[in-house]
C-alpha positions in Angstrom: -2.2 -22.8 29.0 -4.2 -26.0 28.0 -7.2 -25.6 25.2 -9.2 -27.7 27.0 -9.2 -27.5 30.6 -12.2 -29.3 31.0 -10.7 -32.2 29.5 -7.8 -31.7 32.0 -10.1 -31.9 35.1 -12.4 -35.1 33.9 -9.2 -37.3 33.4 -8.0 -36.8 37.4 -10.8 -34.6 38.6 -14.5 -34.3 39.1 -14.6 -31.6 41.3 -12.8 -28.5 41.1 -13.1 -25.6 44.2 -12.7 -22.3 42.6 -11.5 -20.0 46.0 -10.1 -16.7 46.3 -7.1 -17.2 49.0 -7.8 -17.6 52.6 -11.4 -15.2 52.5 -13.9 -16.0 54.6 -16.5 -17.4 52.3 -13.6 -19.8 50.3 -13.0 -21.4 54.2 -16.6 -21.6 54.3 -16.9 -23.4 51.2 -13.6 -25.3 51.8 -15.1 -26.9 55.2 -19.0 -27.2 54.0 -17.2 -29.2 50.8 -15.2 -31.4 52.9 -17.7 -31.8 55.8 -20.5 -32.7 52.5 -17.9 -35.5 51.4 -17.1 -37.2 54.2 -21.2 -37.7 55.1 -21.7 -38.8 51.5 -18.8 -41.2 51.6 -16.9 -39.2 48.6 -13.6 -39.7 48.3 -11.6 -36.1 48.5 -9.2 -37.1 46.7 -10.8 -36.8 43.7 -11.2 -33.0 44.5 -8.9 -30.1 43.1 -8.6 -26.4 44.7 -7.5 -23.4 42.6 -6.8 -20.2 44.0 -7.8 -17.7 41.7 -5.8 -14.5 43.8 -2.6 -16.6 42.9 -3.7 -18.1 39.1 -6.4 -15.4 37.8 -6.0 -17.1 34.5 -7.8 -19.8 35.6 -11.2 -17.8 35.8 -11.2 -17.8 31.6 -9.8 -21.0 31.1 -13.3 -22.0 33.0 -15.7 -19.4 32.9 -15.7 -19.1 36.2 -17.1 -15.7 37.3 -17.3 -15.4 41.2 -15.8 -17.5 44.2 -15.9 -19.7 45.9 -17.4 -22.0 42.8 -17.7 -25.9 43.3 -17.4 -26.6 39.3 -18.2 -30.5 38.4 -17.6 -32.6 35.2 -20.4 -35.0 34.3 -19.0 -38.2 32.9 -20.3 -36.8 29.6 -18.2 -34.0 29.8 -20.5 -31.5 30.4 -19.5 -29.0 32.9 -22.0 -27.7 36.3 -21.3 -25.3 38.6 -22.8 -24.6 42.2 -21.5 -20.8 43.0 -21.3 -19.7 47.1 -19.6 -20.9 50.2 -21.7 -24.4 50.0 -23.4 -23.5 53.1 -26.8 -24.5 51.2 -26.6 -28.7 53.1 -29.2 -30.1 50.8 -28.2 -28.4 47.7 -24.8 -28.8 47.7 -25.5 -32.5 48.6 -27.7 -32.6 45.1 -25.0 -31.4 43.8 -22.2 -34.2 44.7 -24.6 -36.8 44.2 -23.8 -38.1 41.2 -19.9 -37.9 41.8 -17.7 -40.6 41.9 -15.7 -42.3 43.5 -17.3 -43.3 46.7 -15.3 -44.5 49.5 -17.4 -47.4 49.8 -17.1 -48.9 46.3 
């Protein structure tokens, strides 16, 4: 198991969704996240998805403490996360503002 996971995520990802298998609110979340990127021009690629039902390990190795969680790494290292099924339009937007890379660029 890495030391540093968050280390792990900033070098190929900013944006990590934390689901629990195929439950309702982790499809929620899976479809507000993707629906939320394409209007903002945010390329998915730079997404991740761990499912915590098949690597429960994960939930230490990032603090996370309930699903679905969007978890993002500022440039700075400094971890955020936005916990729910990202049906919240505006906030969730807030949230992905300052991620890169856009499409666009």
């Amino acid at each position: 198991m890495n030391a540093n996971p968050v280390s792990t995520a900033e070098s190929t990802h900013n944006l990590t969704l934390f689901v629990a298998g195929d439950a309702p609110r982790s499809q929620r979340a899976r479809a507000n996240l993707a629906a939320a990127l394409a209007r903002l021009g945010l390329d998915p690629a730079t997404t991740r998805e761990i499912d915590l039902t098949a690597d429960p390990a994960q939930t230490l190795a990032f603090g996370i403490f309930a699903t679905p969680a969007l978890l993002r790494i500022r440039t700075a290292g400094e971890p955020e996360v936005l916990y729910g099924d990202l049906s919240e339009g505006p906030a969730l937007e807030r949230f992905l503002v300052l991620h890169e890379p856009r499409l666009d660029a």
